[in-house]
C-alpha angles and dihedrals in degrees: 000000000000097000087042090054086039095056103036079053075058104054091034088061089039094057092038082060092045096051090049089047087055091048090054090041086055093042091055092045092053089050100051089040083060095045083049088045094045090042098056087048092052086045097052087045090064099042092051078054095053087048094048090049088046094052094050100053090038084130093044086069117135097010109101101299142121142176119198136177107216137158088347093306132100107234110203107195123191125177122229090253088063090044113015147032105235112277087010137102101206114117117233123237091248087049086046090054096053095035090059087042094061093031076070089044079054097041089057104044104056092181088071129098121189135207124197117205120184121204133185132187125261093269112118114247109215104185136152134232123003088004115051111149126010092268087068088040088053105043087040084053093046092046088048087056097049086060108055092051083051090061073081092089082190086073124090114237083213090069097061139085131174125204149175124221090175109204090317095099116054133176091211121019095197115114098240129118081237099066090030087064092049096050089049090088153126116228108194098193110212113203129184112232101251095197097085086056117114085218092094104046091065119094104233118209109237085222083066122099119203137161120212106194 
């Protein structure tokens, strides 16, 4: 009777530790349920963006500019001879067009930051005065551009920033006037705000193990 009390104590403990394992089991599920659920949210939130950029430089097709989806963010890549003549900062009047177009894209869509990077190619750039180098011509192009989507006086000065990469982060690495041209670009990064995202007000378990890509 002992052993017997002994060993029913020992299943009693053991199903009391499977039950709190199941629960466990059933509260990571419906978490991750929920990140699946956030992320595909956040997803088709990116993708309605992209369509709405799209939409907006329809007429800007096939000159110099591009609009991908990539890593959650809308890149909106415009060459220099959309924007630019070559060694100046001075937006043309095309760039000025679809700049003001997705200024109004931005405007309308306030969770939204943006982040303007300007590129050049490997070339030195042996200026004088304010540009010296192509550090000076990337970040002065960025900034230009800042401006003119700032004419939007809906936009938010606090959701831009405006950047050089100089000539340290080519498309195409390859010493053509092809792939030259291609580096000598504007990226205007497009990011959703993640904080009104329900993803960071779940308690995640450590034992989880979950890769956000």
């Amino acid at each position: 009777q002992a052993q017997l009390k002994e060993r029913n104590a020992i299943l009693a403990a053991l199903d009391s530790s499977l039950q709190a394992k199941e629960e466990n089991i059933k509260a990571k599920s419906k978490r991750i349920n929920e990140l699946e659920r956030v992320l595909q949210a956040k997803d088709s939130a990116v993708m309605a963006l992209r369509n709405k950029v799209l939409d907006a430089l329809l007429g800007f097709n096939n000159q110099g500019l591009t609009v991908k989806q990539k890593n959650g963010k809308v890149y909106v890549s415009l060459e220099e001879k959309l924007l630019f003549q070559s060694g100046k900062w001075d937006v043309d009047p095309k760039g000025q067009k679809a700049l003001q177009k997705l200024g109004d894209v931005i405007a309308a869509n306030k969770d939204v930051n943006i982040m303007i990077e300007g590129h050049t190619d490997d070339v030195p750039f042996n200026g004088s005065g304010p540009i010296q180098d192509n550090w000076d011509l990337s970040v002065k192009r960025a900034t230009a551009i800042l401006k003119i989507l700032l004419q939007n006086k809906s936009i938010d000065p606090k959701r831009l920033i405006a950047s050089g990469r100089g000539e340290h982060l080519p498309v195409d690495e390859s010493k053509t006037s092809t792939a030259r041209q291609k580096n000598r670009r504007t990226e205007i990064i497009l990011t959703p705000n993640l904080n009104n995202y329900s993803i960071f007000l779940i308690p995640i378990d450590k034992s989880i193990n979950i890769s956000l890509v």
